[in-house]
C-alpha positions as CSV (number, residue, x, y, z in Angstrom):
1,X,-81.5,68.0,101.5
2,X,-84.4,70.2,99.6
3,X,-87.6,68.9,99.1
4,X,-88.6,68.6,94.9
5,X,-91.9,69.8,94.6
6,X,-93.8,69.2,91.4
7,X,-95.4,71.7,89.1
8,X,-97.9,71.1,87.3
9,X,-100.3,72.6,84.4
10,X,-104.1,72.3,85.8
11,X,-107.6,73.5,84.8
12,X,-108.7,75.9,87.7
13,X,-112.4,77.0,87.8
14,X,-113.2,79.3,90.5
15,X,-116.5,79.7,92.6
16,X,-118.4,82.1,89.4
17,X,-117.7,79.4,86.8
18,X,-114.2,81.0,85.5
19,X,-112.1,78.6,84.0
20,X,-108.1,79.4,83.1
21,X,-105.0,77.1,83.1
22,X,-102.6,77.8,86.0
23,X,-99.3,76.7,87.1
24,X,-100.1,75.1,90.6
25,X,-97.5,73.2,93.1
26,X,-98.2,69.4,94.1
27,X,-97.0,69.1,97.9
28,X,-94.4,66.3,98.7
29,X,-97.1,63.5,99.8
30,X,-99.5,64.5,97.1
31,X,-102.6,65.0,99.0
32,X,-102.8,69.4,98.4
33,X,-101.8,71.6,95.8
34,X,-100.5,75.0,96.3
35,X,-102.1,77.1,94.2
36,X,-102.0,81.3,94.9
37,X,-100.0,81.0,98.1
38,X,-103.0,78.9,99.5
39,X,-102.6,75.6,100.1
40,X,-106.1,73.7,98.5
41,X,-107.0,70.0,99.6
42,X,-107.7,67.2,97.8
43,X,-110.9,65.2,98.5
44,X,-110.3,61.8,100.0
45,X,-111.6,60.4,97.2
46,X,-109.4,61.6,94.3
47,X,-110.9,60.3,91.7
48,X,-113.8,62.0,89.9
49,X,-114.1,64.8,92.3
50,X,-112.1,68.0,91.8
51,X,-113.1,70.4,94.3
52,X,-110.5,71.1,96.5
53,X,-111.0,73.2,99.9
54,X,-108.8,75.9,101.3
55,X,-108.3,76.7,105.2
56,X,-111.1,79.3,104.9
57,X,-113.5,76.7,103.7
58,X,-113.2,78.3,100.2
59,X,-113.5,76.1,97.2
60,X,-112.2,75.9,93.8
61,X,-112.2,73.2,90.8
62,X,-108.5,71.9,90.2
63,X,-107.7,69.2,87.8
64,X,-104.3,68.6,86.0
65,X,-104.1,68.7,82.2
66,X,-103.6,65.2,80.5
67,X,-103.1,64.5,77.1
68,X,-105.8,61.5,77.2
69,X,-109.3,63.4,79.0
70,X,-110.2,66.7,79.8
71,X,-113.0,67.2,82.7
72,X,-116.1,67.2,82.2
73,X,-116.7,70.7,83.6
74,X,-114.3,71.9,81.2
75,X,-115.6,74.0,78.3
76,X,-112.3,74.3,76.4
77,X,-113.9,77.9,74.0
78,X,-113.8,80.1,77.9
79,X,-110.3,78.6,79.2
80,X,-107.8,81.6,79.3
81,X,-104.3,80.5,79.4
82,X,-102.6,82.7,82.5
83,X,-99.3,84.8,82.2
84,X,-97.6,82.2,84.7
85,X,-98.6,79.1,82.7
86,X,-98.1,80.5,79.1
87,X,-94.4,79.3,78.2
88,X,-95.1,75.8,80.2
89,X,-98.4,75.5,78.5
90,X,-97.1,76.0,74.9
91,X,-94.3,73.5,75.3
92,X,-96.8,71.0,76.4
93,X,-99.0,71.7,73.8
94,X,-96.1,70.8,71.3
95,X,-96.0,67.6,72.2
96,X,-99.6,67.6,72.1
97,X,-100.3,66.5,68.9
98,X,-103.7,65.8,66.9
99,X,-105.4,67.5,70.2
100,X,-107.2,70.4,70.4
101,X,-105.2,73.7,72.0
102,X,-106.4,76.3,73.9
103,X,-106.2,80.0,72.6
C-alpha cells in the first residue's frame, strides 16, 4: 500500500532573512517536512518555534499558511510566491476571503 504524504503551502525564511511561500511535504508521522529534497526537523516543541534543522545542522524558518495567523517573523510586503506554489497558492487564496493576499 503507498504512503499519502501531505503537501502543504508554508512561509519559508531562509538563513539571510528571505521569506517566499513554498510547496513543502509533511512526512507520514508529522515530526519533518521535506522541503528541497532535504528533509528539515521540527523542534520538539512545535508550538511557537519554527526553526527547523537539516542533517547538516543548517536551519531555516518553516511555518504552514493558515487562514486564522500569520507568524510573527512574517513581513507579508517581501514574501515572493515560488513557481512550485503559485497555482496551489492562488486557489487557496480564493477561499481566502476578507484576508490580505500576497503579490
Amino acid at each position: 500500500m503507498a504512503h499519502q504524504y501531505r503537501e502543504l503551502l508554508a512561509y519559508v525564511a531562509d538563513q539571510d532573512g528571505n521569506i517566499s511561500v513554498e510547496l513543502i511535504t509533511l512526512t507520514r508521522n508529522g515530526l519533518s517536512y521535506y522541503f528541497q529534497d532535504k528533509r528539515w526537523r521540527r523542534p520538539y516543541s512545535m508550538f511557537f518555534n519554527d526553526v527547523c534543522t537539516n542533517d547538516s545542522g543548517d536551519s531555516l524558518k518553516i511555518a504552514p499558511l493558515t487562514r486564522h495567523s500569520t507568524p510573527s517573523w512574517v513581513s507579508l510586503e517581501q514574501v515572493v510566491i515560488s513557481d512550485s506554489a503559485k497555482d496551489r497558492y492562488e486557489k487557496w487564496n480564493k477561499g481566502n476571503r476578507g484576508s490580505s493576499s500576497i503579490t
